[in-house]
N, C-alpha and C positions, 0 to 999 in steps of 0.2 A: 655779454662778453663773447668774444669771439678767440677761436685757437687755431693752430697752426701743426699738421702732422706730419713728422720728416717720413719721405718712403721714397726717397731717390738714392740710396746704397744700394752697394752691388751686393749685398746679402752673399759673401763670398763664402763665410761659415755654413749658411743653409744650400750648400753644392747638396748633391747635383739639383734641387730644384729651381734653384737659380740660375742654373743655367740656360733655362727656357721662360722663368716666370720672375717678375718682381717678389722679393721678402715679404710685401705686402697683401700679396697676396696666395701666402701659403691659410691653410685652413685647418683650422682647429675646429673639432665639435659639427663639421659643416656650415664654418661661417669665418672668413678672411678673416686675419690678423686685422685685416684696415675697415672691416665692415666692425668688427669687433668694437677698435676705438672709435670711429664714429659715434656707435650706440654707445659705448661708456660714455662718452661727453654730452650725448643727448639725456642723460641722466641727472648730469648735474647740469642740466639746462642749458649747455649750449650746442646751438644749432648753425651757427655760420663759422665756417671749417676750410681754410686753403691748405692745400694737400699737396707738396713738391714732389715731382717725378724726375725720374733718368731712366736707370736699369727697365728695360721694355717699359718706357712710360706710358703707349696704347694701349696697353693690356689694365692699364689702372685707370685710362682717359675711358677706355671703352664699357669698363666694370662699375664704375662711376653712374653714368650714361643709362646704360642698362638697368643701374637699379636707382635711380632718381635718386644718389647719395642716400640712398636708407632712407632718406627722411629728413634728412639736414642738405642744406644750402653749400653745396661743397663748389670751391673751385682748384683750379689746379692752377701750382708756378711751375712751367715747364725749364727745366737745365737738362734738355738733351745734349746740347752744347758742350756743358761740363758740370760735374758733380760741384756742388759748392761747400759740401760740409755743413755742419750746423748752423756755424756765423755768416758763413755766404747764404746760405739758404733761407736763413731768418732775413736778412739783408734785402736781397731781391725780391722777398714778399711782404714787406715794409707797407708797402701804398695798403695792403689790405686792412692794416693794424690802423691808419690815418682815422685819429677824432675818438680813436678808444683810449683810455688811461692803461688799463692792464687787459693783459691776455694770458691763456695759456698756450705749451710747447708742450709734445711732446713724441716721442719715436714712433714709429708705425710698428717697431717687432716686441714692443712690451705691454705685457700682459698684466692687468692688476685691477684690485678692487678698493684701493685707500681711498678714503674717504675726500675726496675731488672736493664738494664743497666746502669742507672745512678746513679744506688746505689754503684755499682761496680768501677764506673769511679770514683765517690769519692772516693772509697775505695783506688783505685793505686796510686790516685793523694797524699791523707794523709799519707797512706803509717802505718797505724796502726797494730795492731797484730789482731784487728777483731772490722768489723761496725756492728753494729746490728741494724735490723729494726724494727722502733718504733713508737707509734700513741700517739695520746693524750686522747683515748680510755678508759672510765670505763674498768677497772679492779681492780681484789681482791690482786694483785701483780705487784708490778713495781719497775722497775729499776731506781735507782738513779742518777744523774750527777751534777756535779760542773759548774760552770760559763765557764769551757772552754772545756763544753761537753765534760766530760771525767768522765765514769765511777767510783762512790764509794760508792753505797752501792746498796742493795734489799731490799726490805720490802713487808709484808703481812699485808694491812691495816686493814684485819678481826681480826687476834688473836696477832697484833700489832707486831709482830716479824720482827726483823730487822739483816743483816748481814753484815759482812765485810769482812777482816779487815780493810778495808777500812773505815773512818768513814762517815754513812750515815749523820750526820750534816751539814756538808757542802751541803748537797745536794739543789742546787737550781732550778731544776727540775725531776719532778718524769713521767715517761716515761712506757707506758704497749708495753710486750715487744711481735712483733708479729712471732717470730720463724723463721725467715729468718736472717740468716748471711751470711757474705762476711768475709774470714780467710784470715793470711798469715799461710805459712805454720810452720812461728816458732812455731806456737801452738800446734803442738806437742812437742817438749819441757816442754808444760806442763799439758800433756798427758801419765806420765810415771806412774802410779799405775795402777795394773790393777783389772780388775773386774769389779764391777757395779757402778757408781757416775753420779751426772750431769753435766751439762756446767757450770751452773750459780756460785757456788764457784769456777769451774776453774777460768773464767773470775774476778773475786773479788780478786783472787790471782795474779793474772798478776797486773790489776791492782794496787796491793799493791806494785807489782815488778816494780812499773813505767812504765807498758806496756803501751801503750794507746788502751784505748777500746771506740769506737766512736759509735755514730750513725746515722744514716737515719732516718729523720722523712718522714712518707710516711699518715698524720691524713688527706690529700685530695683524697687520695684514695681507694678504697674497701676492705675491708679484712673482713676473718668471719673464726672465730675458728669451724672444724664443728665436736663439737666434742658431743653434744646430738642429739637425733631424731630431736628434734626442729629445731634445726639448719642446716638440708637437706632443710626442705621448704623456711629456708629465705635465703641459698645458689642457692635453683634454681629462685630467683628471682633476685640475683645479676650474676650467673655466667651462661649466657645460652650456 
């Protein structure tokens, strides 16, 4: 199986180190956020890895380079050009995914220990269009599910805003959603605009399309967005 690591944000929350470096490359413990997930996926045995750059993308071409990807078969989808977001970015690394069934996705600034293989075994055994990994975690945003955990709707509990088409009422659990997914590969299929967008209304649209969109709850084990200063010192206390 093969996966896919977003690291082309402008990491505009982790100022000022962004302002000179990629988000991917801030350091916990003495070891990148990006060298970090690397070795976590080299854990659950995967080792062939494209890795999208923008924000200083030579500073993650050349980190790469320098350390023979840790250990894994890494390539990079370059958008100097322009940021593409998750659905553009999943998009334009497409050709890598060719002749796989499923892969995983997931952020370059999340940090966590859930259990990756068994997310994935669920994932072959359901057999859905994509599991996403999810806690029972405060957040400002979460994803919705029906009684047969099945994706329909999003919402932003701050400025109340809710999405579909799916309708969020049914929803009988509300779910923060932690940036690790498990695809098949029909999802490109709904992947064809191109340019800049995110996953989250792809996923709403399947969805809508009778896809099944599942998830992982992973709320027993660690996970930490590390996406302020702040959240370097309480990553190097969970992730040494």
């Amino acid at each position: 199986m093969k996966a896919m690591i977003f690291a082309a944000g402008l990491g505009t929350r982790l100022q000022p180190f962004t302002l000179h470096h990629p988000k991917a490359l801030a350091m916990v413990n003495g070891k990148s956020l990006l060298q970090r997930n690397v070795e976590y996926l080299q854990q659950h045995g995967i080792t062939e890895v494209i890795v999208n750059v923008h924000h200083f993308a030579n500073q993650i071409i050349d980190v790469l380079r320098e350390n023979c990807g840790w250990g894994s078969n890494v390539t990079v989808s370059n958008e100097e050009g322009a940021v593409l977001e998750t659905g553009g970015g999943l998009q334009k690394a497409g050709w890598f995914f060719e002749g796989e069934s499923h892969f995983v996705v997931m952020n370059a600034d999340v940090l966590t220990n859930l259990p990756l293989s068994q997310m994935i075994a669920q994932h072959l055994e359901q057999q859905p269009l994509a599991t996403l990994a999810v806690s029972n975690r405060t957040s400002s945003r979460y994803f919705l599910f029906n009684e047969a955990q099945q994706l329909c709707g999003w919402k932003n509990i701050v400025t109340g805003e809710t999405k579909g088409p799916v309708n969020p009422a049914i929803a009988t659990a509300q779910k923060a959603f932690s940036g690790v997914q498990v695809m098949h590969s029909r999802m490109f299929d709904y992947l064809t605009v191109p340019g800049k967008y995110g996953l989250v209304q792809v996923y709403l649209t399947a969805a809508n399309n009778n896809e099944q969109i599942a998830y992982f709850d992973h709320s027993n084990y660690n996970f930490i967005d590390v996406g302020k200063p702040e959240s370097i010192e309480k990553a190097s206390k969970l992730f040494v």
